[in-house]
Backbone bond lengths (Angstrom), bond angles and torsions (degrees), N, CA, C in turn:
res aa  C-N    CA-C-N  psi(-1)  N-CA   C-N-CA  omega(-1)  CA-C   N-CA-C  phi
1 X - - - 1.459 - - 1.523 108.39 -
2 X 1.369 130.20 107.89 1.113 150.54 175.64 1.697 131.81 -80.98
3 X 1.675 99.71 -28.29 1.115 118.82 172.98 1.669 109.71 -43.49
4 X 1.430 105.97 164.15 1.619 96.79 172.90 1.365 89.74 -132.06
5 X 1.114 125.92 152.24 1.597 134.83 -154.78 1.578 99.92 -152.71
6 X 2.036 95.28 132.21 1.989 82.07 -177.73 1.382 71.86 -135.31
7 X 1.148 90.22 148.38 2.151 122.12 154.04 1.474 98.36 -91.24
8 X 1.709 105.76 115.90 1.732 98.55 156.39 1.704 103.14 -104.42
9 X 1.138 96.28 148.31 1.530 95.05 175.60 1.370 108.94 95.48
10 X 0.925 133.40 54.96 1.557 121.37 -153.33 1.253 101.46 -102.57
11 X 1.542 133.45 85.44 1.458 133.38 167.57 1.769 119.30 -113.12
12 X 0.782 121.55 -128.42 1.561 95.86 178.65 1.383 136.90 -55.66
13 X 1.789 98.75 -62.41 1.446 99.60 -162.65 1.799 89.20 -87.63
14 X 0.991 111.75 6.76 2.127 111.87 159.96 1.239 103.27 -84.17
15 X 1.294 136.54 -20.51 1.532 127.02 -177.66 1.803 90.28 -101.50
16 X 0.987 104.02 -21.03 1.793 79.99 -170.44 1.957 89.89 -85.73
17 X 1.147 146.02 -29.52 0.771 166.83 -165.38 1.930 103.64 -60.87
18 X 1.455 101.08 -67.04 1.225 136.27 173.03 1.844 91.88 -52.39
19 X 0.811 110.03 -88.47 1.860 116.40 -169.01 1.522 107.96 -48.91
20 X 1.017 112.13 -20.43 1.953 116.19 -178.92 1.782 111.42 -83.37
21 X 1.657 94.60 -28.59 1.313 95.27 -178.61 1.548 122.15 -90.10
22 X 1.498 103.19 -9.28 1.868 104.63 175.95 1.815 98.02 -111.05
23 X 1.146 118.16 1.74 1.500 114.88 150.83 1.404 120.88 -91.76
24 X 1.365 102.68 -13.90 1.877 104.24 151.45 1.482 132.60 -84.94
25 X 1.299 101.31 -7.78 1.749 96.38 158.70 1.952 85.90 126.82
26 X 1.460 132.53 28.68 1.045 128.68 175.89 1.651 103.93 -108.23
27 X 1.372 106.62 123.20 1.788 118.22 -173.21 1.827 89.63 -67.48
28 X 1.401 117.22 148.90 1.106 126.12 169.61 1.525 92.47 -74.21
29 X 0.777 163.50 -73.39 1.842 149.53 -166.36 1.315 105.19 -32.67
30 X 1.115 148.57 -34.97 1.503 151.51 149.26 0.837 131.88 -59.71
31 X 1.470 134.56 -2.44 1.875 137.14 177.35 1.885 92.03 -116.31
32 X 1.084 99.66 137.54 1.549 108.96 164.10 1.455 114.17 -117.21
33 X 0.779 112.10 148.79 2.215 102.37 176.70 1.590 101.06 -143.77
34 X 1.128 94.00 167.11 1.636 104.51 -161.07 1.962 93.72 -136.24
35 X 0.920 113.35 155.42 1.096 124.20 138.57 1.770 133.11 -172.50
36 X 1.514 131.77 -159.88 1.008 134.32 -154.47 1.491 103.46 -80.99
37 X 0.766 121.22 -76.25 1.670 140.10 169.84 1.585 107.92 -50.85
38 X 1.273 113.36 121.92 1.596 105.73 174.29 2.267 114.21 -73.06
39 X 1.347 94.28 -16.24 1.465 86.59 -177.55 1.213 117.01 -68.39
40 X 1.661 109.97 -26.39 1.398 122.84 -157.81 1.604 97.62 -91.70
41 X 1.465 113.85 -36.04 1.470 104.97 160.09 1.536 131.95 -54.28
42 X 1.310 124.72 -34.56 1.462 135.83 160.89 1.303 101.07 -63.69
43 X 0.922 111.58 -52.28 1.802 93.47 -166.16 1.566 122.34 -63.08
44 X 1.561 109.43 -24.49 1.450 123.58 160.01 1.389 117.00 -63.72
45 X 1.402 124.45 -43.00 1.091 117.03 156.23 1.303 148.65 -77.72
46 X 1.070 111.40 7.17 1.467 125.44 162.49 1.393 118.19 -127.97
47 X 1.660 123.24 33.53 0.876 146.59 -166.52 1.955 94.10 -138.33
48 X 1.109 143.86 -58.96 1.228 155.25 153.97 1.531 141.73 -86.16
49 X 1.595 99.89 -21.39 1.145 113.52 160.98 2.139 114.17 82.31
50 X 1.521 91.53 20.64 1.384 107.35 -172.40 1.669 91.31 -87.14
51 X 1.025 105.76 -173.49 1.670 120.88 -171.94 1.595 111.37 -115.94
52 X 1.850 113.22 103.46 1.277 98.44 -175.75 1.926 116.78 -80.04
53 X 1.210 121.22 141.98 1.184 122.74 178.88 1.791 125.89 -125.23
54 X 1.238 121.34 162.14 1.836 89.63 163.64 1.460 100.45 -105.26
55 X 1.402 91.55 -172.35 1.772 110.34 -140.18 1.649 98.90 -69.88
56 X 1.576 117.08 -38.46 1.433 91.93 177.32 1.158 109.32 -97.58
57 X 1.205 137.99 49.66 1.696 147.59 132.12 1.556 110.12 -76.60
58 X 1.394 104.94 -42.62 1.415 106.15 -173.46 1.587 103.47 -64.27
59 X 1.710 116.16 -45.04 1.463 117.29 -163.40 1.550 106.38 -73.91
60 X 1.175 113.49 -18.41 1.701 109.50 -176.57 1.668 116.69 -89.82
61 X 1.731 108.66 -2.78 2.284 114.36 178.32 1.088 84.31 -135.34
62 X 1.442 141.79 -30.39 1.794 101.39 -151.14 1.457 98.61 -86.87
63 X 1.301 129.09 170.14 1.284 117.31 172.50 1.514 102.07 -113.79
64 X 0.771 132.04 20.72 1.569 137.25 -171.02 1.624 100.06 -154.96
65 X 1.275 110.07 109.05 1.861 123.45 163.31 1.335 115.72 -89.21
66 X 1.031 143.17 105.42 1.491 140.94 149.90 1.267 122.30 -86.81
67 X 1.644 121.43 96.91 1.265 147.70 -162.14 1.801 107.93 -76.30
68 X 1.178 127.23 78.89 1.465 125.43 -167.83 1.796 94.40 -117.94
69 X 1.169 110.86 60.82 1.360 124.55 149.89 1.589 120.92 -97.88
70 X 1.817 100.63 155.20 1.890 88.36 178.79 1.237 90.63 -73.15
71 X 1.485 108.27 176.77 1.520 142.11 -154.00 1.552 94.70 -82.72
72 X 1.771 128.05 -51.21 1.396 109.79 162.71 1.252 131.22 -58.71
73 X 1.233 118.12 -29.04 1.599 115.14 164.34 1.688 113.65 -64.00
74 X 1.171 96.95 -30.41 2.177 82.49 -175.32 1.873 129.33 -48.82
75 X 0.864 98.40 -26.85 1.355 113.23 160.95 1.242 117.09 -53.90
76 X 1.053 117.73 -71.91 2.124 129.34 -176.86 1.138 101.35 -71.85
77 X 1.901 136.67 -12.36 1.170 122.00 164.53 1.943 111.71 -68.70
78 X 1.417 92.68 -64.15 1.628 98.84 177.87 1.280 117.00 -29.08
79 X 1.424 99.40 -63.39 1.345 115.30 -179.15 1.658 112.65 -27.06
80 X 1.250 114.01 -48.09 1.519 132.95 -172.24 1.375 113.35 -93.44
81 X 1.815 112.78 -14.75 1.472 101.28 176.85 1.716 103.73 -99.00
82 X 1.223 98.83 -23.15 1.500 95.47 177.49 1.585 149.82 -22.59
83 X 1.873 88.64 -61.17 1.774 86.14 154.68 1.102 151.52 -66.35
84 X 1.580 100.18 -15.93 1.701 125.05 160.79 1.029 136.84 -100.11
85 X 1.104 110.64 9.21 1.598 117.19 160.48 1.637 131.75 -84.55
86 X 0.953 135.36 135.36 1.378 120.88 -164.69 1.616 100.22 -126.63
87 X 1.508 128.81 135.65 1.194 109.36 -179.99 1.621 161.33 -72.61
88 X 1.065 77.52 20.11 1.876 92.95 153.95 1.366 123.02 -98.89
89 X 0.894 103.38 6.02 1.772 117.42 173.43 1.801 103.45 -70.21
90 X 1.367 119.74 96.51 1.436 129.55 151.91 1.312 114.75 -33.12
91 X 1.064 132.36 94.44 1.512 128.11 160.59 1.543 132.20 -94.17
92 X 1.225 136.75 104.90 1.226 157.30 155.93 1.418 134.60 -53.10
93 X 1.310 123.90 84.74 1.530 122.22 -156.96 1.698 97.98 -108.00
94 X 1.023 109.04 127.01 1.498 123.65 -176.72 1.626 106.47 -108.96
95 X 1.250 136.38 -14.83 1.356 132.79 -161.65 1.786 89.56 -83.49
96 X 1.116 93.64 140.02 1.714 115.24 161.05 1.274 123.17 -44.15
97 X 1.571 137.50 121.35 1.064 150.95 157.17 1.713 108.25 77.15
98 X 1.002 99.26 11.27 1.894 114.46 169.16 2.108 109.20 -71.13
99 X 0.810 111.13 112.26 1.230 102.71 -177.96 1.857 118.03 -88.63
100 X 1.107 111.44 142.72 1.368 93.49 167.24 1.631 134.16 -42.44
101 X 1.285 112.38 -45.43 1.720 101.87 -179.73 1.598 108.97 -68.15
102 X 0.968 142.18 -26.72 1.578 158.81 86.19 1.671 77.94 57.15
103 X 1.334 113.45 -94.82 1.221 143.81 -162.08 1.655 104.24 -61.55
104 X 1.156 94.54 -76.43 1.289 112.10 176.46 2.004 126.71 -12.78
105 X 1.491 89.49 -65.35 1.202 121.26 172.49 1.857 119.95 -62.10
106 X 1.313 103.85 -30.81 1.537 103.13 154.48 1.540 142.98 -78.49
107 X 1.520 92.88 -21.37 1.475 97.08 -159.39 1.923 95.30 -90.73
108 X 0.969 130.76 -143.87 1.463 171.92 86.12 1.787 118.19 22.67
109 X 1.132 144.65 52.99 1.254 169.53 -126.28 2.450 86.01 -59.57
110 X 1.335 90.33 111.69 1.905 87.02 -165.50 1.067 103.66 139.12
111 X 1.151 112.63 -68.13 1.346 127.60 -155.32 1.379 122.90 -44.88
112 X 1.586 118.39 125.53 1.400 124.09 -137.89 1.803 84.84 -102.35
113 X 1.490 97.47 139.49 1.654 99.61 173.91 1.271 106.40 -148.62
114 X 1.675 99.43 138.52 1.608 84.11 176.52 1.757 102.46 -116.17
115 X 1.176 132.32 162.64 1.452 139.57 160.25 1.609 118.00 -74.64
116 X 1.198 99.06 120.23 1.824 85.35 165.89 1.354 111.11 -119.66
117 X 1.615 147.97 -166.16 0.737 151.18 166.82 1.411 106.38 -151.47
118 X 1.786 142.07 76.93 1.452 106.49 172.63 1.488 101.23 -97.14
119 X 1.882 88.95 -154.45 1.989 84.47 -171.19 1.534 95.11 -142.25
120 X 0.966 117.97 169.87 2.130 127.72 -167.02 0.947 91.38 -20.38
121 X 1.543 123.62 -87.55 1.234 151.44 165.46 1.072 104.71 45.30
122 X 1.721 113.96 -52.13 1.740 147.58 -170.45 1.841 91.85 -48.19
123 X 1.107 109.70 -60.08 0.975 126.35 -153.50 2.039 108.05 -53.25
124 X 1.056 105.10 -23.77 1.656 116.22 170.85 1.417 109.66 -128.17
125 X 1.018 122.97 47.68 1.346 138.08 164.43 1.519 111.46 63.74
126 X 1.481 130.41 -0.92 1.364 138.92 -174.58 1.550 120.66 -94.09
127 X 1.435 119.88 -1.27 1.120 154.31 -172.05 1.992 96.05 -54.26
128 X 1.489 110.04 149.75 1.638 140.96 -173.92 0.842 123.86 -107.64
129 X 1.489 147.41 77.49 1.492 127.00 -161.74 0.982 99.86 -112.44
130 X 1.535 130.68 142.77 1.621 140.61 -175.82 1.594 77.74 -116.50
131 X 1.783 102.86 149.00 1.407 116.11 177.58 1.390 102.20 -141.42
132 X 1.072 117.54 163.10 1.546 119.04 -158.66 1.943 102.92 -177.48
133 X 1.665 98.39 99.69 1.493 123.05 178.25 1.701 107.15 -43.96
134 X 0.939 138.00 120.59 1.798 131.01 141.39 1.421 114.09 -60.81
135 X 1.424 124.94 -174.36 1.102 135.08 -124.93 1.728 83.60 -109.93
136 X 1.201 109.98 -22.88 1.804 91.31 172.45 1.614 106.68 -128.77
137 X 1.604 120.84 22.78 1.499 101.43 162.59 1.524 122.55 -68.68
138 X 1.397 117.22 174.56 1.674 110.70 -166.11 1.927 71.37 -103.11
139 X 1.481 86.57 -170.77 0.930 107.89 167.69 2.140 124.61 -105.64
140 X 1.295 108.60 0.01 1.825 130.48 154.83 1.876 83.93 -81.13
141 X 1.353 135.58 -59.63 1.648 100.92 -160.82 1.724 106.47 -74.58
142 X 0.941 107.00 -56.29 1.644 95.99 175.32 1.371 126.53 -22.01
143 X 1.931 111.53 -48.01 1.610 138.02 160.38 1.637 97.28 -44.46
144 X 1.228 124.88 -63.98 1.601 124.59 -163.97 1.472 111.56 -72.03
145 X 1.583 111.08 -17.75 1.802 118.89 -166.65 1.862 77.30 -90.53
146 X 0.954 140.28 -74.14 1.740 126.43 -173.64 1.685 122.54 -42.93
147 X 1.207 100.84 -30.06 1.460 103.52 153.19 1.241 144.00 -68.55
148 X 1.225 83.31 -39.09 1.835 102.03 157.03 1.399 114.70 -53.11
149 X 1.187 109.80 -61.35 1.165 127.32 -151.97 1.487 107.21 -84.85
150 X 1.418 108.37 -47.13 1.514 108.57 178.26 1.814 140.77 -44.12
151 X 1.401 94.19 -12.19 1.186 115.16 163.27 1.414 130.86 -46.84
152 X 0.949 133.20 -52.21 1.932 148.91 160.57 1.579 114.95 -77.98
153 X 1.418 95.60 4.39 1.766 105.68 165.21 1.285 114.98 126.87
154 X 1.389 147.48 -157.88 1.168 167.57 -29.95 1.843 87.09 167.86
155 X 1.364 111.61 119.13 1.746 126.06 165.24 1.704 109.32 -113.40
156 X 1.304 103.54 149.03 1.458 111.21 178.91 1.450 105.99 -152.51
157 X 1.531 118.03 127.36 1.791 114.39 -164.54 1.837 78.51 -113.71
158 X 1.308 103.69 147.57 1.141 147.38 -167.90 1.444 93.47 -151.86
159 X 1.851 99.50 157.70 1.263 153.24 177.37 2.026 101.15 -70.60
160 X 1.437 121.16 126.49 1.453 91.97 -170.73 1.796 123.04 -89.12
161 X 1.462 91.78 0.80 1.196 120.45 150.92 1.742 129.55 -28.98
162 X 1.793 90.10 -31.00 1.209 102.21 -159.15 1.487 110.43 -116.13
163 X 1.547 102.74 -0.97 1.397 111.78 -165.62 1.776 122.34 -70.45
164 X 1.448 96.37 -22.50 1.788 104.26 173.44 1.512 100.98 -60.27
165 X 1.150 117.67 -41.87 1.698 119.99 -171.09 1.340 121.96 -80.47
166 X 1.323 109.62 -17.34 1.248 103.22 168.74 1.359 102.32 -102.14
167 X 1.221 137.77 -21.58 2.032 137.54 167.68 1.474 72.29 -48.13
168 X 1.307 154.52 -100.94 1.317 156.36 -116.73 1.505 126.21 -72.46
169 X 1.206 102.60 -36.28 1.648 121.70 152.86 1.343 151.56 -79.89
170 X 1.769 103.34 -32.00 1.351 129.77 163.80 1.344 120.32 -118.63
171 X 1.131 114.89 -39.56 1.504 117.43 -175.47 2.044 110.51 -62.31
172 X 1.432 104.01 -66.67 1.501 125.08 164.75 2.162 109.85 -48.15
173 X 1.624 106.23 -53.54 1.610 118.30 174.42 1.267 131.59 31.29
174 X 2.208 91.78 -68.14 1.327 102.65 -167.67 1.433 112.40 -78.65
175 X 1.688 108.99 -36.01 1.566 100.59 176.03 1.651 118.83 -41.90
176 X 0.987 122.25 -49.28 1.142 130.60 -154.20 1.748 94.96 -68.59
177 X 1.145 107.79 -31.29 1.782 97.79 -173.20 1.234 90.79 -96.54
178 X 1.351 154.98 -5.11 1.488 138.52 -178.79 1.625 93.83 -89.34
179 X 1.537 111.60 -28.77 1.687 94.70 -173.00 1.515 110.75 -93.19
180 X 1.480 112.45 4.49 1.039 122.04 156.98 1.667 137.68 -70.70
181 X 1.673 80.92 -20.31 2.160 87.06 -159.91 2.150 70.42 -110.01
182 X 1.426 122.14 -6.28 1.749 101.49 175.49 1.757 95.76 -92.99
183 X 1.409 131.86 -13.12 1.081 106.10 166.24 1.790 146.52 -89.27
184 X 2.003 77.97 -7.36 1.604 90.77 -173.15 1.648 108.41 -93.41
185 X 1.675 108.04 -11.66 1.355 111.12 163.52 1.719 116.24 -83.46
186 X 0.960 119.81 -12.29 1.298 106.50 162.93 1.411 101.47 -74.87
187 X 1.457 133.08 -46.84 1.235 117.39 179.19 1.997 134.22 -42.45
188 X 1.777 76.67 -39.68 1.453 81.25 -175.33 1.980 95.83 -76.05
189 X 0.628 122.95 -24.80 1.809 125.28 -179.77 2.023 97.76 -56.64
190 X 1.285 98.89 -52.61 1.461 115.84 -174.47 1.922 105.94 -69.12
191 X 1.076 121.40 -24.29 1.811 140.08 157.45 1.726 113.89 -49.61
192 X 1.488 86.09 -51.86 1.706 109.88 -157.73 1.397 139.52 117.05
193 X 0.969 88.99 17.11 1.597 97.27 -177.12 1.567 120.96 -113.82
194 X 1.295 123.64 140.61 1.363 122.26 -164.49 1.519 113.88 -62.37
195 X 1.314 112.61 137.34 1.674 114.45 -178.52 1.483 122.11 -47.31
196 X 1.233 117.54 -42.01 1.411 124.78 170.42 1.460 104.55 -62.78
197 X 1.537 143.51 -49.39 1.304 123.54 159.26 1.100 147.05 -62.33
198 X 1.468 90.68 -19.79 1.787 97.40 168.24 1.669 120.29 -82.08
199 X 1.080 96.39 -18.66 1.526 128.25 176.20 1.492 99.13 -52.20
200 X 1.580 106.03 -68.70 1.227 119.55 -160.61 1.728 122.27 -92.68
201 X 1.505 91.77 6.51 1.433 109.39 172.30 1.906 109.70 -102.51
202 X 1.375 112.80 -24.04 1.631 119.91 176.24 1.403 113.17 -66.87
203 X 1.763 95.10 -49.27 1.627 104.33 -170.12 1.228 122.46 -74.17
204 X 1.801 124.04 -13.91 1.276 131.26 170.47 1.369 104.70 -75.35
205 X 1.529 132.75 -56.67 1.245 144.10 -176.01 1.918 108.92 -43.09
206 X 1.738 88.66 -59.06 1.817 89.26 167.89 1.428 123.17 -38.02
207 X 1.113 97.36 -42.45 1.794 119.89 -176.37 1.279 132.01 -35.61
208 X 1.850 87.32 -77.88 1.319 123.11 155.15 1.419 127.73 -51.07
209 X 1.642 124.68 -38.00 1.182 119.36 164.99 1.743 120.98 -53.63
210 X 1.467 93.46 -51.52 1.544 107.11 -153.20 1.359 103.61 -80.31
211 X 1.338 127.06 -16.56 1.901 138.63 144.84 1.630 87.99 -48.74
212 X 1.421 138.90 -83.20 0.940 122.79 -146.38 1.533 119.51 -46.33
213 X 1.440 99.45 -62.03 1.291 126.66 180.00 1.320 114.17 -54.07
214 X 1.135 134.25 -16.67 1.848 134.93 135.02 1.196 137.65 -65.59
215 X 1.364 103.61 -35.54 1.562 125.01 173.93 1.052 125.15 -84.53
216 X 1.508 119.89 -40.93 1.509 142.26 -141.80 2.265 83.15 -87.03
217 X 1.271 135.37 -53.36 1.065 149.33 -154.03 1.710 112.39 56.02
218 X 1.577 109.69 33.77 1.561 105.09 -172.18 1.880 84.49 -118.34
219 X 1.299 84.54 157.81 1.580 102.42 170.76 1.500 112.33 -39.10
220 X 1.427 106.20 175.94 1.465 104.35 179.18 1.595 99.60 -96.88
221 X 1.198 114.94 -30.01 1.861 136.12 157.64 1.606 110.24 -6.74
222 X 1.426 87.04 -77.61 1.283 130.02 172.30 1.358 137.63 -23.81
223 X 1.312 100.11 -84.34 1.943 118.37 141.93 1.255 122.51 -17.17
224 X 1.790 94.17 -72.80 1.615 107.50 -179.27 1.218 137.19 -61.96
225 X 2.158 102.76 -19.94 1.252 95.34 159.77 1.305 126.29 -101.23
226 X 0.920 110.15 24.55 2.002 126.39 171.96 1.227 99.10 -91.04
227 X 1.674 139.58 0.92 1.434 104.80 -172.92 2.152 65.49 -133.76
228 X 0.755 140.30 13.18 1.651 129.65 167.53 1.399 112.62 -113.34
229 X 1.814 92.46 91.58 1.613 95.13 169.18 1.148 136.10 -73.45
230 X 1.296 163.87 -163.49 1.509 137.44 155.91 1.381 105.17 -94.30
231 X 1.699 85.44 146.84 1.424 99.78 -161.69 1.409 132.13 52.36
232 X 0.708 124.20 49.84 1.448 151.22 -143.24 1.904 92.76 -115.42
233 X 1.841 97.29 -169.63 1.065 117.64 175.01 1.814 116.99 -109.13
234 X 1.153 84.17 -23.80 2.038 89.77 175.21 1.174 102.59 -93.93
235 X 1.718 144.95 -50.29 1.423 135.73 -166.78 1.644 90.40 -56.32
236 X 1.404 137.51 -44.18 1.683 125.60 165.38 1.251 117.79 -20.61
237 X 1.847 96.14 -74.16 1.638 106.80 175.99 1.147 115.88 -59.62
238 X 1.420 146.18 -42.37 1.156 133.39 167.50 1.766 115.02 -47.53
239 X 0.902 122.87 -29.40 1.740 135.67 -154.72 1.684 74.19 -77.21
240 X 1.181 102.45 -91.55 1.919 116.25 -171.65 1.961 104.29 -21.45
241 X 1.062 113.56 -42.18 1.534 137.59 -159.84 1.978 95.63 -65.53
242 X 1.358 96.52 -57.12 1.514 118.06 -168.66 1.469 95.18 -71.79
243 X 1.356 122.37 -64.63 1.654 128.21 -179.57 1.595 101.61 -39.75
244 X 1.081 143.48 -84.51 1.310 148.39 164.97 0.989 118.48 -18.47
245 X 1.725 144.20 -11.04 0.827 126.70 -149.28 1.452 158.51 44.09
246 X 1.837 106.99 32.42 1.497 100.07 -140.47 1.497 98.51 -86.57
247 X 1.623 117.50 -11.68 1.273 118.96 155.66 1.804 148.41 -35.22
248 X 0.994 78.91 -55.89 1.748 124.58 163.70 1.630 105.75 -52.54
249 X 1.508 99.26 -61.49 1.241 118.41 -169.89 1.925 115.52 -43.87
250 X 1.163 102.55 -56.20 1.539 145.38 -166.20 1.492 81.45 -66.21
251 X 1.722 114.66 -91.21 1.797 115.99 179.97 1.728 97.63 -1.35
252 X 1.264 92.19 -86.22 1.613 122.82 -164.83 1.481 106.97 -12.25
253 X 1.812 88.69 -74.63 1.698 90.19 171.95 1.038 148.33 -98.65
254 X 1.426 116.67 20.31 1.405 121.86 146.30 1.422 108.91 -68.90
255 X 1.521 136.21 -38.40 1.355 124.46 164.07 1.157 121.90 -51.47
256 X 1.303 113.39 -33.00 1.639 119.45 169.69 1.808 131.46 -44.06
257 X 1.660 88.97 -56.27 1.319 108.89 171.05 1.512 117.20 -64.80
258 X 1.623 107.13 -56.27 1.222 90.22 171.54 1.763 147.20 -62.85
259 X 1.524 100.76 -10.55 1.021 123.28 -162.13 1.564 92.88 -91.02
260 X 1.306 131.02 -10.40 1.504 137.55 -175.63 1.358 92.72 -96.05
261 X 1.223 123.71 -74.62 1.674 128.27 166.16 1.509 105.26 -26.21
262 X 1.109 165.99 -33.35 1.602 153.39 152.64 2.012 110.13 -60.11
263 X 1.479 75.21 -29.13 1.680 75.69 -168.47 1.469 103.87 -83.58
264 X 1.659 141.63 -20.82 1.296 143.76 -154.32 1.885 78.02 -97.74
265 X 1.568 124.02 -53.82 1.463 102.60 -179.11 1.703 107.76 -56.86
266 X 0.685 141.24 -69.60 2.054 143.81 159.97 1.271 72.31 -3.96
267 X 1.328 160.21 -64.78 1.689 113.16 -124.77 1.119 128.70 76.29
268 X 1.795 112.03 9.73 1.603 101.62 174.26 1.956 107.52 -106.61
C-alpha cells in the first residue's frame, strides 16, 4: 500500500480510525495526521509513529484526506484545505450531518468525496460505518474508502439520502444501549443487588444477545419469544415495557436525532 493517507482532526474516532488503518496493512510512513493542539499531534506520533503535519501539508502529498473534524469546524477546515487541494485528492468526511456537496462546493470543482458516518464502536474494533459516494466519487474510491474504513469493523454503502437515518440509528446506536444497560442497573440496585453485579450481569446479557442476534440469523421477534414463556417473568416485563410506551419512546427519538442530523448539515 503506497497510498499516503492523512487523518485531519485526529481526536477519537480519528485515532480509532488512524490505528484500524495500520492494523490493516497501512505502514505508519504513509498516514500523516494533523491536529489542533500541537501536543496532541506529538503524542500521535510517537504513539504510532505516523508523521504529524498541518492540514495544508497534508492537502498538498497525501492522496487520501479523512476529514474527522466536528461538523462546526468543517467549514474553517475547507476553508484552509482549499488552496491545497488539487482534484484528485479523495476526500473522506466523517463528521456528522456534513453532506457531500457541503464539501464539494469548497474544495476544487471534481473533487471526489465520500461521506462516512461510523460510531465509538470504532474504537474496539466493532465499529459501523455507513458510506455514501458524492457526485464525482468512482466507484474503485468508494472500494478504497471501505478499506479504509473497514478496519474498526463492519462498512455499509447506502444512498446519501439515507445518511440522517442511519447518523440516528448507527451513528448515535451506542448511546442508546449504554443508557439502557445505566437504567436497568439502577433497577437491579432498586431489586437489591450490588451495582457492580448488576453491572456485570446487564453487560454479559447485552453480549450474549447481540452474539445471538448476529449469529442466531432469526428475527429479533423470534429470540424474544424464546425466552417469554406464558405467564412467565419477562411477558410481565414486557407488559410494563408496552404500558410505558417504551416503543413509542425509541420511534420518537430516533426521529429526534435524525431530525438534528439535517439540521447540523443546515448550519443550525
Amino acid at each position: 500500500m503506497t497510498q499516503k493517507i492523512a487523518v485531519l482532526g485526529t481526536g477519537k474516532i480519528g485515532e480509532a480510525l488512524l490505528g484500524g488503518m495500520l492494523r490493516g496493512g497501512w505502514a505508519p510512513g504513509d498516514v500523516l495526521v494533523s491536529a489542533r493542539r500541537a501536543e496532541r499531534a506529538e503524542a500521535l506520533r510517537a504513539r504510532y509513529g505516523v508523521t504529524a503535519v498541518s492540514n495544508a501539508e497534508a492537502a498538498k502529498s497525501a492522496d487520501t484526506l479523512i476529514l474527522s473534524v466536528k461538523p462546526q469546524d468543517m467549514g474553517a477546515l475547507l476553508d484552509e484545505l482549499a488552496p491545497h487541494t488539487p482534484a484528485d485528492r479523495l476526500v473522506i468526511s466523517v463528521a456528522a450531518g456534513i453532506p457531500t456537496t457541503f464539501v464539494e462546493e469548497r474544495l476544487t470543482p471534481g473533487t471526489p468525496v465520500v461521506r462516512a458516518m461510523p460510531n465509538t464502536a470504532a474504537l474496539v474494533d466493532e465499529g459501523m460505518t455507513v458510506i455514501s459516494g458524492g457526485a464525482h466519487a468512482t466507484e474503485e474510491q468508494l472500494a478504497h474508502a471501505e478499506r479504509l474504513l473497514g478496519g474498526v469493523g463492519a462498512t455499509m454503502r447506502l444512498p446519501e439520502s439515507q445518511q440522517d437515518a442511519a447518523t440516528a440509528l448507527s451513528g448515535s446506536g451506542p448511546a442508546y444501549f449504554y443508557y439502557l444497560v445505566e437504567a436497568m442497573t439502577d433497577a437491579g440496585i432498586l431489586l437489591g443487588l450490588p451495582r457492580d453485579k448488576a453491572h456485570d450481569l446487564i453487560v454479559q446479557a447485552a453480549v450474549g444477545a447481540s452474539v445471538m442476534l448476529r449469529d442466531s440469523g432469526e428475527h429479533p421477534v423470534v429470540l424474544r419469544e424464546a425466552v417469554t414463556s406464558p405467564g412467565g417473568t419477562t411477558i410481565n416485563a414486557i407488559r410494563e415495557l408496552e404500558k410505558h410506551g417504551v416503543r413509542a419512546a425509541l420511534i420518537a427519538a430516533l426521529e429526534a436525532a435524525r431530525d438534528r442530523s439535517r439540521e447540523l448539515a443546515s448550519g443550525r
